[in-house]
C-alpha positions as a LaTeX table, in Angstrom:
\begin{tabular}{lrrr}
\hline
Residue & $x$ (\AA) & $y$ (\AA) & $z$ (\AA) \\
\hline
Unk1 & 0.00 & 0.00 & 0.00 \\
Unk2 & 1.11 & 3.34 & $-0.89$ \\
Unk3 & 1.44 & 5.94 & 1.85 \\
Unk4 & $-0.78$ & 9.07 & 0.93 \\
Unk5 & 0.82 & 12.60 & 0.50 \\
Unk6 & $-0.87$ & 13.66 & 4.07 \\
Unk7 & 0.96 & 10.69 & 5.93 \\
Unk8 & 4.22 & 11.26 & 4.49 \\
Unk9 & 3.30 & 14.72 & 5.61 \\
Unk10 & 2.87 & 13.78 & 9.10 \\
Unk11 & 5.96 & 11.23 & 9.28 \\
Unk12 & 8.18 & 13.89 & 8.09 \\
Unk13 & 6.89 & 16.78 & 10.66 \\
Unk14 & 7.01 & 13.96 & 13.57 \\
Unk15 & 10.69 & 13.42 & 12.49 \\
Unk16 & 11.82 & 17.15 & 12.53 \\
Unk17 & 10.32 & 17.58 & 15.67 \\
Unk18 & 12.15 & 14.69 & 16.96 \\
Unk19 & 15.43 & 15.85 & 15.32 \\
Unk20 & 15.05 & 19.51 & 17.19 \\
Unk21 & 14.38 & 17.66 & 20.71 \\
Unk22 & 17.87 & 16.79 & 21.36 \\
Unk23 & 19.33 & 17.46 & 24.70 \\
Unk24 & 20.25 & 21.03 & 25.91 \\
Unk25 & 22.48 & 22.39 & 28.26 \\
Unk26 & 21.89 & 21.37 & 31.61 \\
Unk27 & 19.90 & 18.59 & 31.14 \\
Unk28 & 20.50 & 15.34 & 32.72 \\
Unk29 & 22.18 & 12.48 & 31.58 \\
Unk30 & 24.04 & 9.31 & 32.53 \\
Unk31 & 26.63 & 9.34 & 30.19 \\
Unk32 & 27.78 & 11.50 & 27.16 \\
Unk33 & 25.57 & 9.56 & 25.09 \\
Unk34 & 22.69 & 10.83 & 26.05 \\
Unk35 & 23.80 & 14.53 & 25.65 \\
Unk36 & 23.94 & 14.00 & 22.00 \\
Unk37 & 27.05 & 15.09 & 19.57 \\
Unk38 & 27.70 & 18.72 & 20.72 \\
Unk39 & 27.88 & 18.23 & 24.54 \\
Unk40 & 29.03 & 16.04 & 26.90 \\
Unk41 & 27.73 & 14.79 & 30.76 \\
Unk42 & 29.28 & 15.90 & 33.68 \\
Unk43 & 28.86 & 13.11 & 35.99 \\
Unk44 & 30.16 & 14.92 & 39.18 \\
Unk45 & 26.80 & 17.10 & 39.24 \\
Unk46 & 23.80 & 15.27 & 40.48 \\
Unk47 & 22.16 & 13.15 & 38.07 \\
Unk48 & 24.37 & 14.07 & 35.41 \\
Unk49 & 24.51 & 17.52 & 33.74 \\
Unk50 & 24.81 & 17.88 & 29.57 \\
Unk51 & 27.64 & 20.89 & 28.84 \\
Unk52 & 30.50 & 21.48 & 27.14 \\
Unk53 & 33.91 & 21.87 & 28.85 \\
Unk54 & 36.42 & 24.52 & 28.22 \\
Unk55 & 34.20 & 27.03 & 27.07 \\
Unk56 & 34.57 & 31.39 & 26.52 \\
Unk57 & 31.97 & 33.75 & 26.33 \\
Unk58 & 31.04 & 33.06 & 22.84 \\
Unk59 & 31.38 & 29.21 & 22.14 \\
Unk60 & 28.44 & 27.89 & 24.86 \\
Unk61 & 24.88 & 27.26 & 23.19 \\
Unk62 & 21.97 & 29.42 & 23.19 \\
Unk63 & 20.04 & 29.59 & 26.86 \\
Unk64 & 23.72 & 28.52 & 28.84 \\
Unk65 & 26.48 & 31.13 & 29.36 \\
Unk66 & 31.01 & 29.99 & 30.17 \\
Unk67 & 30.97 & 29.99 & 33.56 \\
Unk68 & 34.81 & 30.24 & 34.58 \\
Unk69 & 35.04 & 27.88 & 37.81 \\
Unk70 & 38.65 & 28.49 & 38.42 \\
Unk71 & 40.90 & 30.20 & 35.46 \\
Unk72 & 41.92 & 26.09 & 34.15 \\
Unk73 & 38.52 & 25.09 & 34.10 \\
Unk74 & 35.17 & 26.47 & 32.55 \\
Unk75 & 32.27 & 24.71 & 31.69 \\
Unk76 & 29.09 & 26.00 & 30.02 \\
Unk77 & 25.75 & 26.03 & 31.96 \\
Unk78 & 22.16 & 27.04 & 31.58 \\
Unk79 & 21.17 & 30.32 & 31.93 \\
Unk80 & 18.29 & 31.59 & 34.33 \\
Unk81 & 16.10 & 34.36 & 35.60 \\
Unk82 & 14.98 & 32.06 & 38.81 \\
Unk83 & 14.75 & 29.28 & 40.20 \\
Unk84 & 11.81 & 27.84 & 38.44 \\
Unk85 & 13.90 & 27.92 & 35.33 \\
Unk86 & 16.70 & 24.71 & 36.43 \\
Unk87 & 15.63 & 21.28 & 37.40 \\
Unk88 & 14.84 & 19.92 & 40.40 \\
Unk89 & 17.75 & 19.75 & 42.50 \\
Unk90 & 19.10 & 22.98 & 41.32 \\
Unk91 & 19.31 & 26.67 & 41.95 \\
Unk92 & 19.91 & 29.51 & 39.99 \\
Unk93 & 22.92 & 31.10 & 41.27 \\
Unk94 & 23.21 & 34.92 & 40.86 \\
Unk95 & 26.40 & 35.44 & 43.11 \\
Unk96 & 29.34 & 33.99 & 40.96 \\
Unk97 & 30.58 & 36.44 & 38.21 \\
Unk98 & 28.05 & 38.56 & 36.07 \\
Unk99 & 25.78 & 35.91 & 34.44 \\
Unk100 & 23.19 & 33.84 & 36.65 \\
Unk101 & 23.38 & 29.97 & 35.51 \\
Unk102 & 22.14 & 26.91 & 37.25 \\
Unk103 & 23.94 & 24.99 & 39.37 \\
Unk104 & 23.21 & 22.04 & 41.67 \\
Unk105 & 21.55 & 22.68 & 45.40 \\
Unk106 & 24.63 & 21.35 & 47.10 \\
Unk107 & 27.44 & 21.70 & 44.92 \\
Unk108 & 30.74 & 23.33 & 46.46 \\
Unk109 & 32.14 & 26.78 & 46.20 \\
\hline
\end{tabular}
C-alpha cells in the first residue's frame, strides 16, 4: 500500500520535531551519550549535567552562558532568571561572576 501525501506529511513533521528535541544544556544524563554530539555529561553534578567543557563567552549554546570555575577550568551552563527555570535539585545562582546559571543545590564553592 502506498502511503498518501498527508501521511508522508505527518511522518516527516514527527521526524523534525524529533530531530530539534535533542538534549540542551543542563539537562541530565548518565553518560555522554545521552547529551547527544555537541555536549558532553558531567557526571560529578547530580544526576548528570549535559555541557561542554572549556568554554569562553562566545562558544556555549543558546540559553547557557562559560561559567569560569577556576581560570583552568570552565564549563558552560544554563542560563536563568529564577529558580523555576533549572531542574529539580538545582538553583539559579546569581552570586558567581556577572551571568546567573544553574547549578546544583549542594554543589561546592
Amino acid at each position: 500500500m502506498k502511503p498518501t501525501p498527508l501521511v508522508a506529511l505527518v511522518v516527516l513533521a514527527l521526524a523534525s520535531l524529533a530531530a530539534a528535541c535533542g538534549a540542551v544544556v543542563g539537562d541530565a544524563c548518565e553518560n555522554s551519550t545521552d547529551c547527544g554530539q555537541n555536549l558532553v555529561c558531567e557526571t560529578s553534578l547530580p544526576d548528570g549535567y549535559c555541557t561542554t567543557r572549556d568554554c569562553d563567552l562566545e562558544s556555549c549554546p543558546d540559553d547557557s552562558v562559560c561559567i569560569e570555575f577556576r581560570p583552568d577550568l570552565s564549563f558552560c551552563m544554563a542560563s536563568c532568571a529564577s529558580n523555576g527555570d533549572c531542574r529539580e535539585g538545582y538553583v539559579c545562582v546569581r552570586d558567581f561572576g556577572s551571568h546567573p546559571f544553574c547549578n546544583a543545590v549542594d554543589a561546592p564553592e
